[in-house]
C-alpha positions as a Markdown table, in Angstrom:
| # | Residue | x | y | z |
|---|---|---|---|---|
| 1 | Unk | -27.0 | 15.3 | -22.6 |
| 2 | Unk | -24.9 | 16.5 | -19.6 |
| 3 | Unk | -26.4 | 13.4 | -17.5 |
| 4 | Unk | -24.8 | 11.2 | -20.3 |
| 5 | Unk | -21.8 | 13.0 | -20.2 |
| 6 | Unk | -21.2 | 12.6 | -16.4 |
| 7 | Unk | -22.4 | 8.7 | -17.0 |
| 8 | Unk | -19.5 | 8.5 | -19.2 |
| 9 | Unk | -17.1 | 10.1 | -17.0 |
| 10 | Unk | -17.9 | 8.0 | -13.9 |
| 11 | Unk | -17.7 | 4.5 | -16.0 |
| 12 | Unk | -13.8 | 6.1 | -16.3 |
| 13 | Unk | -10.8 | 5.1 | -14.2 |
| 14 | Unk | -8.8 | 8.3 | -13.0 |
| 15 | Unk | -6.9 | 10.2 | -15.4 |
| 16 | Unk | -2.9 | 9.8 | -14.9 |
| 17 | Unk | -2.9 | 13.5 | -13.6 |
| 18 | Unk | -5.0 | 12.2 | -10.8 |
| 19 | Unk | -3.3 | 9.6 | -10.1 |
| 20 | Unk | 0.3 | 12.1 | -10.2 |
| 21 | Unk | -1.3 | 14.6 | -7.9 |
| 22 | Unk | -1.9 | 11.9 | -5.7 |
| 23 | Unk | 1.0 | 11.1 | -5.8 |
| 24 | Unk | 2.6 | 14.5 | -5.2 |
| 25 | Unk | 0.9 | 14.8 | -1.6 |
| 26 | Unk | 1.7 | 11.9 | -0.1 |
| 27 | Unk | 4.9 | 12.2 | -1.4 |
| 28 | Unk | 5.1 | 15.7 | 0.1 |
| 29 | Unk | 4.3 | 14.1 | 3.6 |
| 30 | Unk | 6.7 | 11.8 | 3.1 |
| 31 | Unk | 9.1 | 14.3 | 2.7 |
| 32 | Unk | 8.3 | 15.9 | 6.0 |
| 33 | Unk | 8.3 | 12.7 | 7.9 |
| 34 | Unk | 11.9 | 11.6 | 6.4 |
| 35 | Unk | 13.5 | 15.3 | 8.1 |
| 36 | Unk | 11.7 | 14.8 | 11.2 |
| 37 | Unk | 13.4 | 11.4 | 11.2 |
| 38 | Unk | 17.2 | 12.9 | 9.9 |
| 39 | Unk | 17.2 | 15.7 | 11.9 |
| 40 | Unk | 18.9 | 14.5 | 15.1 |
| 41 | Unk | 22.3 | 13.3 | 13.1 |
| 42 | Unk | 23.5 | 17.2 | 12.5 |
| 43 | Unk | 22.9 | 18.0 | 16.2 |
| 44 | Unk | 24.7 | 15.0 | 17.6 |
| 45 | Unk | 27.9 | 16.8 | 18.2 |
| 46 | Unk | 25.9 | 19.7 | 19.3 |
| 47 | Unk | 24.2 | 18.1 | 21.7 |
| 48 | Unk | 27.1 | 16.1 | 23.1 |
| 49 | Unk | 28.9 | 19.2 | 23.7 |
| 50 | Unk | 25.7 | 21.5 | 25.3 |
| 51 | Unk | 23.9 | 18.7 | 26.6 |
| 52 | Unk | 26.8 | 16.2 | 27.3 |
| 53 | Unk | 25.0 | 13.2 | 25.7 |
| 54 | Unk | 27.2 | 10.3 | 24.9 |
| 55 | Unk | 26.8 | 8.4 | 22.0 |
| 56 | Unk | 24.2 | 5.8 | 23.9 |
| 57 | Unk | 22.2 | 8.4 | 24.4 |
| 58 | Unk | 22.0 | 9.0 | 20.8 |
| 59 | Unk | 21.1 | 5.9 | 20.1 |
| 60 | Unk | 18.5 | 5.8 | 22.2 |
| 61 | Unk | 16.6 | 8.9 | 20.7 |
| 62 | Unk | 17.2 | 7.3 | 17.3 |
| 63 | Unk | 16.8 | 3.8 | 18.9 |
| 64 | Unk | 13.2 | 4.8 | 21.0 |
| 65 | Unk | 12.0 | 6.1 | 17.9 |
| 66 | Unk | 11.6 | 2.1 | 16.8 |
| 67 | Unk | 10.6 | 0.7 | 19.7 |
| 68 | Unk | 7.1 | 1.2 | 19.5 |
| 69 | Unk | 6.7 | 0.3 | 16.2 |
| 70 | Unk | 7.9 | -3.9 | 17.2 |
| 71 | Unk | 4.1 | -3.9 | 17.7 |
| 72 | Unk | 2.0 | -0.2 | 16.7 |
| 73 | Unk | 3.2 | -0.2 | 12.9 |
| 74 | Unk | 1.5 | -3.8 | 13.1 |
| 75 | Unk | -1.2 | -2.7 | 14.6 |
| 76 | Unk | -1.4 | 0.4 | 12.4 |
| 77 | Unk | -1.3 | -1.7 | 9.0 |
| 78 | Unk | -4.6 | -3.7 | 10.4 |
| 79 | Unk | -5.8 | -0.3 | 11.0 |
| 80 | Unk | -5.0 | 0.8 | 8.0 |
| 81 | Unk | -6.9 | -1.9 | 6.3 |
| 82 | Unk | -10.4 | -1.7 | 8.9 |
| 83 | Unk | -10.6 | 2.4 | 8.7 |
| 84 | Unk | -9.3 | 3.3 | 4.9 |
| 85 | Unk | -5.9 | 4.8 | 4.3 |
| 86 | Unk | -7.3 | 8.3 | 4.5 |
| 87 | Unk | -8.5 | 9.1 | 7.9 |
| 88 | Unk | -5.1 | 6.6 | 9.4 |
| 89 | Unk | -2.8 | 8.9 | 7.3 |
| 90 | Unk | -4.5 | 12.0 | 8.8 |
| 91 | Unk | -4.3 | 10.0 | 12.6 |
| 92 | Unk | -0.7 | 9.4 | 12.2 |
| 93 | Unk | 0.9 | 12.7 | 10.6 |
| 94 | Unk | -0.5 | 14.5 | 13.7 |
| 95 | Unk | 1.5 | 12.1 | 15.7 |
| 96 | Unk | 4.6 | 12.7 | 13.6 |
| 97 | Unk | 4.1 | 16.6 | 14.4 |
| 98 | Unk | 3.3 | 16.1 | 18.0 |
| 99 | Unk | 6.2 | 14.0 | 18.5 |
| 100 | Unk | 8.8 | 16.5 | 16.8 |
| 101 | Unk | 7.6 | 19.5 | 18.6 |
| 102 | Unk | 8.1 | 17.7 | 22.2 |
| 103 | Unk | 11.8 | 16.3 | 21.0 |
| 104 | Unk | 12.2 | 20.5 | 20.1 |
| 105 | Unk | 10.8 | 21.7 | 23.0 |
| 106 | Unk | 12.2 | 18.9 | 25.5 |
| 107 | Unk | 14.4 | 21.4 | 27.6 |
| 108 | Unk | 17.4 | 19.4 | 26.8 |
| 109 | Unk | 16.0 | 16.8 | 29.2 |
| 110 | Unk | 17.1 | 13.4 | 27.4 |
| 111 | Unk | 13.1 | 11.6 | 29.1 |
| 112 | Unk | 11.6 | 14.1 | 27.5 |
| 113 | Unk | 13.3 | 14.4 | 23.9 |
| 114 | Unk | 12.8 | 10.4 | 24.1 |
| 115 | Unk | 9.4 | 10.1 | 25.1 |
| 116 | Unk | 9.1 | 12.9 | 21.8 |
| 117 | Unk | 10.7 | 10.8 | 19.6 |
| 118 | Unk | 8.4 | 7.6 | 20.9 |
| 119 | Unk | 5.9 | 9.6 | 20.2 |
| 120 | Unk | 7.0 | 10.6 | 16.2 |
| 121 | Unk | 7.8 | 6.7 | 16.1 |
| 122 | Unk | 4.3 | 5.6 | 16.2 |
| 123 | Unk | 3.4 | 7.7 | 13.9 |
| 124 | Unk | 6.2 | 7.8 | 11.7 |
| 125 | Unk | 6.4 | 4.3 | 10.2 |
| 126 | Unk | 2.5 | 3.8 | 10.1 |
| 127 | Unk | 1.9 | 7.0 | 8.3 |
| 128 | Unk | 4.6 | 5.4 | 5.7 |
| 129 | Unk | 2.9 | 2.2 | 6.0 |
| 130 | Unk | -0.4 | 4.2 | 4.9 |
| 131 | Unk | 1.3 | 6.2 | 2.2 |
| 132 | Unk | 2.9 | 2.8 | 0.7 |
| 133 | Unk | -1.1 | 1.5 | 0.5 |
| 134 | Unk | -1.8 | 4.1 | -0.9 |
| 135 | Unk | 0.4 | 3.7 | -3.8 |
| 136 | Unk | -0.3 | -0.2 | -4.4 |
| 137 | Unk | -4.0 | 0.7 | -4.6 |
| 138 | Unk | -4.0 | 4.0 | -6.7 |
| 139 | Unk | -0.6 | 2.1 | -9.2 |
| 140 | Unk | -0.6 | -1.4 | -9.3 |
| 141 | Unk | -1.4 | -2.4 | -13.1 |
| 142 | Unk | 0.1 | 0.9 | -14.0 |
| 143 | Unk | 3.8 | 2.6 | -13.2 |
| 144 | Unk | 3.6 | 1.1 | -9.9 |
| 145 | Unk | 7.7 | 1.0 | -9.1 |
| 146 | Unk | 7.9 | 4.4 | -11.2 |
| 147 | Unk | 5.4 | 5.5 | -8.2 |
| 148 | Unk | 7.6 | 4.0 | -5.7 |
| 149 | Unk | 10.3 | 5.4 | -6.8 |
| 150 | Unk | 9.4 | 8.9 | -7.2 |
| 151 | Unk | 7.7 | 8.8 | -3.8 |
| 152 | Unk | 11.2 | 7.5 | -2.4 |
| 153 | Unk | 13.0 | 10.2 | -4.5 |
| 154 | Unk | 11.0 | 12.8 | -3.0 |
| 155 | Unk | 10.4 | 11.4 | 0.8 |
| 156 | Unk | 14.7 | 11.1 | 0.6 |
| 157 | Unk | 14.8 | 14.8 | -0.5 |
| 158 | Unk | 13.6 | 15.0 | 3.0 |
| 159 | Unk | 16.9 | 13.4 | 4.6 |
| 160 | Unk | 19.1 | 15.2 | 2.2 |
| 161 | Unk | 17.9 | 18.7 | 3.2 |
| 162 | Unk | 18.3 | 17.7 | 6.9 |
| 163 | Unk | 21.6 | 16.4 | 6.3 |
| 164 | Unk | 22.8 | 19.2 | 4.8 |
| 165 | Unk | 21.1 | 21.6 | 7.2 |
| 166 | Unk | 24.0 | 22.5 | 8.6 |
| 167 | Unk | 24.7 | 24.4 | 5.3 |
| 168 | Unk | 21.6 | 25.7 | 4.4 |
| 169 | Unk | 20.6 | 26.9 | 7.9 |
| 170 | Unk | 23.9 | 27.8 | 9.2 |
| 171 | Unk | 22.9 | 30.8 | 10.7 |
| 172 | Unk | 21.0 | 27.7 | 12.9 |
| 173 | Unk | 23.5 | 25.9 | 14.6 |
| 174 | Unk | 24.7 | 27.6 | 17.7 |
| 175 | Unk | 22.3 | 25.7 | 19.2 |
| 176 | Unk | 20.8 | 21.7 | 18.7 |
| 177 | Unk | 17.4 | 23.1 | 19.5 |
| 178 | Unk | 17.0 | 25.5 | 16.4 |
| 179 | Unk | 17.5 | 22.8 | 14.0 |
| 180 | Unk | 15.0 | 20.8 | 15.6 |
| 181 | Unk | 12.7 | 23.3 | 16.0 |
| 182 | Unk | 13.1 | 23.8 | 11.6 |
| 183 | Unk | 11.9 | 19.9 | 11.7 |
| 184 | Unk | 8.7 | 20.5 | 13.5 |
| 185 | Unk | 7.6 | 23.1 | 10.9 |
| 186 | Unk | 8.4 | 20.1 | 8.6 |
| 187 | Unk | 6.3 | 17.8 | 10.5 |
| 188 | Unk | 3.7 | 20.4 | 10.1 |
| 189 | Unk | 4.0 | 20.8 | 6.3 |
| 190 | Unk | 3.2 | 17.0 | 6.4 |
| 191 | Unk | -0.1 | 17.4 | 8.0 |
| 192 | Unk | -0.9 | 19.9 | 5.4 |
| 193 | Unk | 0.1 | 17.6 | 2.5 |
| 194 | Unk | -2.0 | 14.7 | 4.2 |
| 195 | Unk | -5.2 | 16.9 | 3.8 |
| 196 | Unk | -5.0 | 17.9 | 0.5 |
| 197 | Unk | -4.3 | 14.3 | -0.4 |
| 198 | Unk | -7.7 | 13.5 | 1.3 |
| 199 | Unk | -8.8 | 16.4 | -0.6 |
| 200 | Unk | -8.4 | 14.9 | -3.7 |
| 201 | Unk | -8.9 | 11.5 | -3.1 |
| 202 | Unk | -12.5 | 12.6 | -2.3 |
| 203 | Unk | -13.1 | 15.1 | -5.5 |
| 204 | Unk | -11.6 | 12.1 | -7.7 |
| 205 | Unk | -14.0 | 9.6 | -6.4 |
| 206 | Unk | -16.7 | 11.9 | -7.0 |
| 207 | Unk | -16.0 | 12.1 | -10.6 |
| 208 | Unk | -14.4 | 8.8 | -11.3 |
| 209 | Unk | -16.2 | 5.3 | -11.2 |
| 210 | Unk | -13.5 | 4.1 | -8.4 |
| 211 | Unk | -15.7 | 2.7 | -5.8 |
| 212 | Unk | -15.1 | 2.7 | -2.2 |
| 213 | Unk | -12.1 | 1.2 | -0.5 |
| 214 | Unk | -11.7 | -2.1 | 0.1 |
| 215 | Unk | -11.3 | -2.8 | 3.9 |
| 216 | Unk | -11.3 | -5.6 | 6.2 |
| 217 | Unk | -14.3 | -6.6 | 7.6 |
| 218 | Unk | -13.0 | -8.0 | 10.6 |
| 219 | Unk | -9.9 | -7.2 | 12.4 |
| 220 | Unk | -7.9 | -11.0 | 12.2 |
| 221 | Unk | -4.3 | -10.8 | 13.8 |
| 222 | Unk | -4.3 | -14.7 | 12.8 |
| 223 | Unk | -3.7 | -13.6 | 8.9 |
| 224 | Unk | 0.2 | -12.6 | 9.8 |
| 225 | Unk | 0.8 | -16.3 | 10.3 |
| 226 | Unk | -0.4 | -17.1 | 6.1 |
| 227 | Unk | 1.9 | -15.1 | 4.2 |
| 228 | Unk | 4.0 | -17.3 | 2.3 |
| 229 | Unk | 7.7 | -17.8 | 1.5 |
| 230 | Unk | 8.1 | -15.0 | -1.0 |
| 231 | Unk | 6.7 | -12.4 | 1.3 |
| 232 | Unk | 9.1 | -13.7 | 4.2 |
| 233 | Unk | 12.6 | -14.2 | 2.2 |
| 234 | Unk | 11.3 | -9.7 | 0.7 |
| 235 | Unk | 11.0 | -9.3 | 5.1 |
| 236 | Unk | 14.0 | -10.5 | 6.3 |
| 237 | Unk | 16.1 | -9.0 | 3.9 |
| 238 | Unk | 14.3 | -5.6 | 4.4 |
| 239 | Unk | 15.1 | -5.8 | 8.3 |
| 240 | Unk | 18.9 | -6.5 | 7.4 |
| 241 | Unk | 19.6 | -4.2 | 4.4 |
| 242 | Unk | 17.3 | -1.2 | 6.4 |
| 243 | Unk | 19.9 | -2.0 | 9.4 |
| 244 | Unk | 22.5 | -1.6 | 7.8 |
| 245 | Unk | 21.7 | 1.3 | 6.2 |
| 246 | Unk | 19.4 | 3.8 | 8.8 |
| 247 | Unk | 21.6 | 3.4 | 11.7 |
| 248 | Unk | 24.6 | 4.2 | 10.3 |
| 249 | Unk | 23.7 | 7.4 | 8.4 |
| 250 | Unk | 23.0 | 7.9 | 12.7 |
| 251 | Unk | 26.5 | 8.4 | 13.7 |
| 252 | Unk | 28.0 | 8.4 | 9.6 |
| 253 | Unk | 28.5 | 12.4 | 10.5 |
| 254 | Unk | 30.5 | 12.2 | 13.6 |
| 255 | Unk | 31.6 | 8.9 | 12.1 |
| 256 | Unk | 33.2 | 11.2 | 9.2 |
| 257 | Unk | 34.4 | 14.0 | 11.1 |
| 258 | Unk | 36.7 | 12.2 | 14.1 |
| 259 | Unk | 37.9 | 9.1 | 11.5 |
| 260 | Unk | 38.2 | 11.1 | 8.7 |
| 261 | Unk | 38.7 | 14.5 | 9.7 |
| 262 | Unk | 35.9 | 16.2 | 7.6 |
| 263 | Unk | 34.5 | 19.7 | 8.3 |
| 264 | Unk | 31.2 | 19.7 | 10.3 |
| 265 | Unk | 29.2 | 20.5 | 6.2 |
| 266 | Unk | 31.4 | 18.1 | 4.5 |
| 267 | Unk | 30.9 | 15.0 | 6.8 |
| 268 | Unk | 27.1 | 15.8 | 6.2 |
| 269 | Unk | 27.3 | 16.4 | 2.4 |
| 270 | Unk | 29.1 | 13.0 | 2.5 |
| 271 | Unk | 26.4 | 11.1 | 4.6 |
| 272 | Unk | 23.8 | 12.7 | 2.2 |
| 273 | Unk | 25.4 | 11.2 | -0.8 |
| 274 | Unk | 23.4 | 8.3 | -0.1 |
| 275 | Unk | 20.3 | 10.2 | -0.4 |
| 276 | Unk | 21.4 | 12.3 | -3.5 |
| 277 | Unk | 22.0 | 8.8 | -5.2 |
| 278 | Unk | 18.5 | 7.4 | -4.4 |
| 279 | Unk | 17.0 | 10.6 | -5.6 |
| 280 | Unk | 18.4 | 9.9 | -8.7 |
| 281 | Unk | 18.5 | 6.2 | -9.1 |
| 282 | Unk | 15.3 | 5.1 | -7.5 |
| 283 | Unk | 12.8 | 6.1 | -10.0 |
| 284 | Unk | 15.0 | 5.0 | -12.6 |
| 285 | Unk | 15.1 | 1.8 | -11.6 |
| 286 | Unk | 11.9 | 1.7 | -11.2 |
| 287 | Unk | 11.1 | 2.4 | -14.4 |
| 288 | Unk | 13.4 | -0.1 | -15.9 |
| 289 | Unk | 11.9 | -2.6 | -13.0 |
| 290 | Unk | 8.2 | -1.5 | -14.7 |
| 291 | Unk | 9.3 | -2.6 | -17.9 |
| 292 | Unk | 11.9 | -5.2 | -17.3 |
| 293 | Unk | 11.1 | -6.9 | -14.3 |
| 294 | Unk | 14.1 | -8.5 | -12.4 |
| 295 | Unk | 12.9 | -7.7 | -9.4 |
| 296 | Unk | 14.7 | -10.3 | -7.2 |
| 297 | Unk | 18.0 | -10.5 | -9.3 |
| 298 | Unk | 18.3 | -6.4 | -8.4 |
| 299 | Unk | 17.4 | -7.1 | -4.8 |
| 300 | Unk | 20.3 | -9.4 | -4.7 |
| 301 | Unk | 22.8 | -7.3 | -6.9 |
| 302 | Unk | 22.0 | -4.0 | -4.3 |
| 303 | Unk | 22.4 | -6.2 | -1.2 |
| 304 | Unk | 26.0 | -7.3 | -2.3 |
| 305 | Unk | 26.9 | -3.5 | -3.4 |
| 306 | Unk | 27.1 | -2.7 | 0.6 |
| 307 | Unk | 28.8 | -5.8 | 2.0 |
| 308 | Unk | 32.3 | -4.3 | 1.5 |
| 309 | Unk | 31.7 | -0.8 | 1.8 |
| 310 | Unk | 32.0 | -0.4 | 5.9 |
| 311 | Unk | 35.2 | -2.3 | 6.4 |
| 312 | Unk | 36.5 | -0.1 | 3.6 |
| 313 | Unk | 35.8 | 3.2 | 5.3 |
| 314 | Unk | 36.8 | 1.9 | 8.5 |
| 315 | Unk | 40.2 | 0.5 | 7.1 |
| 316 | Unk | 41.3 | 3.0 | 4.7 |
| 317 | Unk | 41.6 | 6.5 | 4.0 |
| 318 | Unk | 40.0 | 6.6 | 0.7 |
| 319 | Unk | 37.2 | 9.6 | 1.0 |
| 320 | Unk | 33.7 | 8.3 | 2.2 |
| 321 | Unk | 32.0 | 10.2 | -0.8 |
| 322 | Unk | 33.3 | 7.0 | -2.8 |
| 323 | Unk | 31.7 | 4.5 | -0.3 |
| 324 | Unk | 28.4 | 6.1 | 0.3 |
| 325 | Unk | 27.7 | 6.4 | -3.5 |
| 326 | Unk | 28.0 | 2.4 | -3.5 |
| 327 | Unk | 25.9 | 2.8 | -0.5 |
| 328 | Unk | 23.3 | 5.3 | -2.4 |
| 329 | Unk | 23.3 | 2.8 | -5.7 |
| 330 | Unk | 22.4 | -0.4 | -3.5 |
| 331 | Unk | 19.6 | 2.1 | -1.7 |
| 332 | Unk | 18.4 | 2.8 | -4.7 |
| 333 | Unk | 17.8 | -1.1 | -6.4 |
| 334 | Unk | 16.5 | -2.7 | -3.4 |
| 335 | Unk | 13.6 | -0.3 | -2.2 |
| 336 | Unk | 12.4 | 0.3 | -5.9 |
| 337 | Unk | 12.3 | -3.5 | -6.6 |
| 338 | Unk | 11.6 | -4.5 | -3.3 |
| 339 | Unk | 8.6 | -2.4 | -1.6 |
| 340 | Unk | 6.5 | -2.7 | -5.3 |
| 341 | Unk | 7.0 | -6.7 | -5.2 |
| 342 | Unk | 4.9 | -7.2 | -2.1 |
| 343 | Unk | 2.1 | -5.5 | -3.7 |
| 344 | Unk | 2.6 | -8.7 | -6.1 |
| 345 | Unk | 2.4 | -11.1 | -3.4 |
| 346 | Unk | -0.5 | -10.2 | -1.2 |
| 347 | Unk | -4.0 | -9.5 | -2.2 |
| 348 | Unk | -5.4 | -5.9 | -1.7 |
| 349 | Unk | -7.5 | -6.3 | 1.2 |
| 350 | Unk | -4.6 | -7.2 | 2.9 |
| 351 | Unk | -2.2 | -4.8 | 1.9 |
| 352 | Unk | -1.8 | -2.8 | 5.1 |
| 353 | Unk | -1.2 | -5.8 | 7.2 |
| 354 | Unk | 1.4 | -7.1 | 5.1 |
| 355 | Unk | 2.9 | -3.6 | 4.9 |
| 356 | Unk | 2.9 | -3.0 | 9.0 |
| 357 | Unk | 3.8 | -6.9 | 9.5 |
| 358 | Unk | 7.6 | -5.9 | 7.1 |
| 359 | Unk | 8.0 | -2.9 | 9.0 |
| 360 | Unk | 7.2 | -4.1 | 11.8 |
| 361 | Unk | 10.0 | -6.5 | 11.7 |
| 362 | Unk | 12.6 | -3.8 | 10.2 |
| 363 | Unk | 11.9 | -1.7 | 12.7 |
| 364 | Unk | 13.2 | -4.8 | 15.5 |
| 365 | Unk | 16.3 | -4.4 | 13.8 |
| 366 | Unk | 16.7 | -0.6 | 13.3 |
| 367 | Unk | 15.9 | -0.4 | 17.4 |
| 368 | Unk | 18.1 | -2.8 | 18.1 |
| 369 | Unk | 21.1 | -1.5 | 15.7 |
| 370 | Unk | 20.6 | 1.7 | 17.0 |
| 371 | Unk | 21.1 | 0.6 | 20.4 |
| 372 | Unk | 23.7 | -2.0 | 19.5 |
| 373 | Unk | 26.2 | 0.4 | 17.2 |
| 374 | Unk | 26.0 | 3.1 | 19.9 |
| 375 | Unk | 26.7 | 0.6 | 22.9 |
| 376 | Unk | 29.6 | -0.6 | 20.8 |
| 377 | Unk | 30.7 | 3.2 | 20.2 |
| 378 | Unk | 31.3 | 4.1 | 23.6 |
| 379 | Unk | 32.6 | 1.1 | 24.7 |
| 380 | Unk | 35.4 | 1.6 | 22.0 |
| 381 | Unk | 36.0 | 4.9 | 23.1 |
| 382 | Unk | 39.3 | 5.0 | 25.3 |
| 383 | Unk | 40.3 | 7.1 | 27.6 |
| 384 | Unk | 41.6 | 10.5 | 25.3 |
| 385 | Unk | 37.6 | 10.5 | 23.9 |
| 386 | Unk | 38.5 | 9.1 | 20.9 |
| 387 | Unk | 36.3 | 6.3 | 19.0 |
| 388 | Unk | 37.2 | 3.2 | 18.0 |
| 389 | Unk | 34.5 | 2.5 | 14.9 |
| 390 | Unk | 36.1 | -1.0 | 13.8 |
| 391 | Unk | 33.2 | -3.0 | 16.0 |
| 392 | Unk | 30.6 | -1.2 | 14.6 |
| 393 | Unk | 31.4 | -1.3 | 11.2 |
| 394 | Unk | 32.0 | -5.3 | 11.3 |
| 395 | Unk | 28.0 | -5.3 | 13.0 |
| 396 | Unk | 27.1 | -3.1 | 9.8 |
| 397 | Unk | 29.0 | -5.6 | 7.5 |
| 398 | Unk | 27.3 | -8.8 | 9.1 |
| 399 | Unk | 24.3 | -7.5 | 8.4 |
| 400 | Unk | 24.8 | -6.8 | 4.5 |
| 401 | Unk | 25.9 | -10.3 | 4.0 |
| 402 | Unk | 22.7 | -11.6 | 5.9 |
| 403 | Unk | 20.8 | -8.9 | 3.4 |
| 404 | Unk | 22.8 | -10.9 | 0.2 |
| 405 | Unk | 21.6 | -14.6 | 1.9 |
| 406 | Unk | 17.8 | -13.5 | 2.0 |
| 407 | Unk | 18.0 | -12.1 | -1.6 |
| 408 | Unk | 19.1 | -15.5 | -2.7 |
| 409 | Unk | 16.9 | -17.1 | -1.2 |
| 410 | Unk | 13.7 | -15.0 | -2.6 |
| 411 | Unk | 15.7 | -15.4 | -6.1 |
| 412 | Unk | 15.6 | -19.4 | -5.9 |
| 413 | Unk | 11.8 | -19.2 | -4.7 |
| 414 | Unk | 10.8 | -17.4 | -7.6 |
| 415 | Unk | 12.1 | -20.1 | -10.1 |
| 416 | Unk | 10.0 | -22.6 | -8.4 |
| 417 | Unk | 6.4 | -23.9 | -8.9 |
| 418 | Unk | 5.3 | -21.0 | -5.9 |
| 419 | Unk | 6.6 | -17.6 | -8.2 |
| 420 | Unk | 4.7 | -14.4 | -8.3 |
| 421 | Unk | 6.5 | -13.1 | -11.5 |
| 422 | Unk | 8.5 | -11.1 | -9.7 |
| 423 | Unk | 10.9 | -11.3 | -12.6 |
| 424 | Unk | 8.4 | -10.7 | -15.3 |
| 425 | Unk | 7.8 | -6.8 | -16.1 |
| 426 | Unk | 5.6 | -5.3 | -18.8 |
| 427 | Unk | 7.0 | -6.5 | -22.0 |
| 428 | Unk | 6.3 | -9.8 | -20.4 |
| 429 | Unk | 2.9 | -10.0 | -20.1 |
């Protein structure tokens, strides 16, 4: 009778508090990887005043962080697909970890806090590359944007608590390197969370008829060139809405405090607005996206939401709180509709590829802004230290229309003979 009993349960799929406590983990690791990423912007004006870094310096530890990635986070979605999303995940927290503790311990030498940022960069983006595979398998057919969402909600909580580090660890900031050395514990806490995901990914399939992993047999670079339109038009607009987002939330706090004369904890509160509204709004879209669809009208509504919002703070004295909640309500609607649809578009076994191949790409444009916006910083900084933000705030702006243009364009594919139903939700089917 027991035998029977465990047949029955093995025929089963996984319960939904499986799947959850999946989702929990990775989320969790998520949530380390986002501080380790958020932590320089609280020490920026920390370490321009101990370490006289100028703001292209900046930009080129937040920059460097995306440079390998123009190729690894490729690289890392193939691998992802050939060695299972368990043992990569594992691979590349250990690199995020590695990589904060050298940017903490780097002596203040700007090589050496680079090459540790380099370092959390190649892990960084594959390890989310792995975690969003992880999701499509374990979600899709279910509350697959829900998941996305959540996961978001969660890895953001990560960004907020940096940003407002200099609240909550006060007692932190006589020094850059304190603060940084609070991210590497973070780092750490995503290792853990990675192994008790692999944890229960193994007791699950031991109980549950899931079946191995589907993986690539062969390693076949030559599969980037076949993804079609759809997948393309949901690329480019990720590179432009990400670079207008990421790099500014790089100098938004020193951005807040010299234009609009904020307090060291209000300028961050205000950059961490946007996060506090994706917390929010992302897994509420996604539910409605679950049910409702709309996936490509929502990408397009978000992209617009952001196209004014940098000439306004630039150009006025209204109080940024007002722009980056716009900011945190587009963040929220093009992720959650966004990430989910490529699941929609590309077939399993090629998930990972399709993942590193998008981020990839953004991460082109988040090197490259990073650079850019903090070239264009000092060279509008005259000669009484003060910063002229106009030029990068029309950069930002460009690329939000850009962002709008793609959206369209994935919008008008999808009511053509070639649609994936990214419109279609549940009470459609």
């Amino acid at each position: 009778m027991e035998r029977v009993n465990q047949g029955a349960r093995l025929r089963q799929e996984p319960t939904a508090l499986y799947r959850w406590s999946v989702l929990l983990f990775i989320s969790l690791a998520m949530f380390g990887n986002y501080y380790v990423y958020d932590s320089i912007a609280p020490v920026v004006k920390l370490m321009k005043e101990q370490l006289d870094f100028s703001d292209t310096n900046i930009g080129l530890l937040m920059g460097i962080y995306s440079v390998p990635n123009v190729f690894m986070v490729l690289i890392g979605g193939i691998i992802i697909d050939r060695i299972g999303t368990k043992k990569s995940s594992l691979l590349f927290s250990v690199l995020c970890m590695v990589g904060a503790l050298v940017t903490s311990f780097g002596g203040g030498q700007l090589w050496l806090m680079a090459l540790g940022r380099l370092v959390f960069g190649l892990g960084a983006e594959s390890l989310i590359v792995a975690i969003t595979t992880v999701l499509a398998k374990w979600f899709k057919g279910k509350e697959l944007s829900l998941a996305f969402g959540i996961n978001l909600t969660v890895a953001r909580l990560g960004s907020f608590a940096a940003d407002n580090s200099p609240t909550w660890a006060h007692r932190y900031f006589d020094s850059y390197q304190y603060p940084l050395m609070i991210a590497s514990a973070f780092g750490a806490i995503s290792v853990l969370a990675v192994v008790f995901y692999i944890l229960m990914d193994n007791k699950t399939r031991s109980l549950f008829q899931m079946g191995a992993e589907q993986k690539q047999d062969k390693i076949k670079f030559s599969e980037i060139f076949k993804f079609n339109k759809s997948f393309w038009y949901i690329t480019l607009l990720c590179v432009t809405f990400y670079s207008a987002i990421f790099p500014f939330r790089t100098f938004a706090i020193k951005f807040f405090q010299e234009h609009h004369g904020l307090p060291i904890r209000a300028a961050g509160f205000a950059n961490s607005i946007i996060i506090l509204a994706t917390m929010i709004g992302t897994p509420l879209f996604g539910m409605y996206i679950d049910r409702h669809g709309k996936r490509a009208s929502l990408m397009i509504l978000g992209s617009l939401l952001i196209v004014p919002v940098y000439l306004g703070m630039v150009y006025t004295q209204i109080h940024p709180i007002f722009f980056t909640a716009i900011m945190g309500v587009a963040f929220s609607l093009v992720p959650a509709a966004m990430w989910p649809s490529v699941a929609l578009i590309v077939e399993e076994k090629k998930l990972g590829t399709g993942y590193g191949l998008m981020t990839m790409i953004q991460n082109i444009g988040l090197a490259g802004f990073n650079f850019l916006v903090g070239w264009a910083n000092d060279v509008s900084t005259n000669v009484a230290g003060v910063t002229d933000y106009r030029l990068g705030m029309w950069l930002f702006s460009i690329t939000g229309i850009l962002g709008l243009f793609f959206a369209i364009k994935l919008r008008r594919q999808e009511r053509g003979p070639n649609k994936f139903g990214l419109e279609k939700g549940i009470k459609d089917r």
